[in-house]
Phi, psi and omega in degrees: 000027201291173164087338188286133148319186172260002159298312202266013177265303194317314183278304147007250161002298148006272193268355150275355185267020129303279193308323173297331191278322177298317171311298182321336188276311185280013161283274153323353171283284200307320185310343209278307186303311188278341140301279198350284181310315193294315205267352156281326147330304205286298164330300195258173195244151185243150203242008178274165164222049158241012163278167192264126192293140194250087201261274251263348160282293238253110185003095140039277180268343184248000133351287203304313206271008190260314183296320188265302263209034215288351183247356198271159177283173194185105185279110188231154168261121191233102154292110179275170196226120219077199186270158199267138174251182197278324195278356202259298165325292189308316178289312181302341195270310203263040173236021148109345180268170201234130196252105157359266217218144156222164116295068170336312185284343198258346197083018194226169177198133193248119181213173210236158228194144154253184203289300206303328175291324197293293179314344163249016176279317158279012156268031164270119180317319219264327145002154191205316195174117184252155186225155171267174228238046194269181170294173184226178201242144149267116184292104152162359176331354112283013198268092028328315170282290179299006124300354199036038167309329169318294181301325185265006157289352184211003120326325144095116171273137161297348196292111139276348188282139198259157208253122197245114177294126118079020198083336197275157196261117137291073162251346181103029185273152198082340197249143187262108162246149175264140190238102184254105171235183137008283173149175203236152179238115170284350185284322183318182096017275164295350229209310193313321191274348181277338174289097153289321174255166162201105186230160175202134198316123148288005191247140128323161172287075185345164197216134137029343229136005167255130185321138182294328192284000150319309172265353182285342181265002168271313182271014155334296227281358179268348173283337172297294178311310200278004148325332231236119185264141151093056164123196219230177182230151196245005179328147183265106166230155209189017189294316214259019171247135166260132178278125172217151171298318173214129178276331206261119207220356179235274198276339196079031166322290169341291170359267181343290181310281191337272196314339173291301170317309195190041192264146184291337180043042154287310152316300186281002180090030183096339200284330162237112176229184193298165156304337210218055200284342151265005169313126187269125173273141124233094192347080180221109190289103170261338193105182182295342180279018191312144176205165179286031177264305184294321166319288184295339179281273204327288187315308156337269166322344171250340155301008159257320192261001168292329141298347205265328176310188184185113349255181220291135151301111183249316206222134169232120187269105169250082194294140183112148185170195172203149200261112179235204183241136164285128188252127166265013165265352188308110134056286173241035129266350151322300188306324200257010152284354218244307184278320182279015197235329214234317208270322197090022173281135139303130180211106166273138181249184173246140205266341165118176187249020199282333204006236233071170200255002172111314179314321162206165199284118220223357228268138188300156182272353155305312164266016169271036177278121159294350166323141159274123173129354177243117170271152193241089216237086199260198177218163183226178171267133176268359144080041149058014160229024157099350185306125181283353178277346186285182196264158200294133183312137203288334173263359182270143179291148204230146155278190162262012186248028163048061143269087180211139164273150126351109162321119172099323171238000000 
């Protein structure tokens, strides 16, 4: 600008720091804008499937089977992070998949699927972790032996005296346990007077390409819960559990746990009875197929119902699990914060029948939950005289770091 006065630099000067304020403005215009989006991204849940896939939600092993299988149908548990909304349903419904079931309290929706909608169901931000919908193993199909229940049937026990605190008789009376198995055959004996409830799942696993009134009178109670706009209703609906006299119709797993819990030993005349023989059962019954869908129905049902029972569900007993690595969004450790944090529930797992040498972790991943308030329950030998010292039975699954206590301390 050499030759300009300074007037005519001055003005120069002027109208380029105007064109610099404008570029500054519209810079700060765009920056304004690209928050705007990031924090609305963060808001809406997305619903395109042409963002880069959030792989790192989705189980592992049903990943692989979403990728070889992008057209086969696939029933999955998908946990949102916080509480599940109407918009948290509405994104997944509008990639074409279809939502069931829901768990308010877990944060969860059980949902039907082909490989590709489930795989684009993790590109919802708010999406936290999908699980396939697998089977669960029920435990103790040795538990006569690995208990020496066997041994003390035919041994015959002298004990009938009831085990006494300080003069109180310590039988469990007052205390409500769910016992979710199999099912319970309240007609026994030892069991009758002990069951206040006994139900059993009545619904199948809805399929794929099935008419909604197939499933509506089993999964109904989530069209019921989903009336409430802008969220869910915690209403106690229970229409797909049935009440019967005897639930457990196959192997008597159920039973079994009953009677470990609180059978009255009325047959044998006191001489065999439960841990807790004055303790009330409630039944909830899947049959041999449990799986976490059923699993989440049972928790569902004792998180509504549990105060409401007489008298109160304190302990929920579960013998079934699986040996996997424990995740802590899975589904029914959700659930089961959800009981022991919201409800004031005990929540026993079977630590499993897996046994082993200590060498490597066998442990069911339900019962690795480190929450207080979930017990982890394997057996030992009492080397046949009551010693709190024998070593763990050989069919109970063990970690590798010998960390286990004594009952009492």
């Amino acid at each position: 600008m050499q030759g300009l006065g300074y007037e005519q630099r001055n003005q120069i000067g002027f109208h380029l720091f105007q064109r610099a304020g404008v570029v500054q403005k519209r810079l700060v215009e765009i920056a304004l804008l690209l928050v705007g989006l990031t924090t609305i991204a963060t808001i809406v849940p997305v619903t395109g499937a042409t963002l880069p896939s959030r792989d790192s939600v989705i189980e592992p092993g049903l990943l692989q089977d979403l990728n070889l299988h992008p057209t086969d149908g696939f029933d999955v548990i998908v946990n949102v992070d916080g509480a599940l909304l109407a918009s948290d349903v509405a994104a997944i419904e509008s990639l074409g998949a279809r939502v069931v079931d829901i768990f308010p309290t877990f944060h969860a929706v059980y949902v039907l699927g082909t490989g590709t909608q489930v795989h684009n169901v993790a590109n919802i931000l708010r999406v936290a972790w999908i699980q396939p919908n697998s089977p669960l193993t029920l435990y103790g199909y040795t538990g006569t032996v690995a208990t020496r229940a066997r041994e003390a049937w035919d041994a015959k026990s002298t004990s009938t005296s009831p085990v006494t605190v300080g003069g109180n008789t310590v039988n469990g009376s007052g205390i409500g346990i769910a016992i979710v198995d199999s099912g319970i055959d309240a007609t026994h004996p030892d069991l009758a007077s002990a069951v206040a409830g006994n139900r059993k799942w009545s619904c199948a696993t809805p399929l794929l390409g099935e008419a909604t009134s197939g499933y509506q009178k089993c999964y109904g109670d989530y069209q019921l819960n989903r009336t409430v706009a802008g969220g869910y209703d915690n209403t106690c609906h229970d229409s797909a559990w049935k009440n019967l006299a005897d639930t457990d119709l196959t192997s008597g797993h159920g039973t079994h746990v009953a009677g470990i819990a609180a059978g009255r030993g009325v047959v044998s005349d006191g001489r065999f009875m439960g841990s807790a023989p004055g303790a009330s059962l409630q039944g909830l019954g899947s049959g041999e197929g449990i799986s976490i869908l059923w699993a989440l129905e049972a928790f569902k049902w004792i998180d509504c119902w549990h105060s409401r029972v007489t008298p109160e569900i304190r302990i929920v007993s579960n013998s079934w699990g699986t040996n996997a690595a424990y995740t802590a969004g899975d589904a029914i450790n959700v659930a089961v914060r959800q009981l022991v944090t919201n409800d004031s529930i005990v929540v026993l797992f079977a630590a499993g029948n897996d046994g082993g040498t200590g060498t490597a972790d066998n442990v069911n991943t339900y019962a690795r939950n480190p929450l207080a308030g979930v017990i982890s329950v394997a057996n030992y030998d009492d080397m046949g005289n009551g010693t709190p010292n024998g070593a763990l039975w050989k069919f109970s699954t063990e970690t590798g770091e010998q960390e286990w206590q004594h009952w009492g301390e």
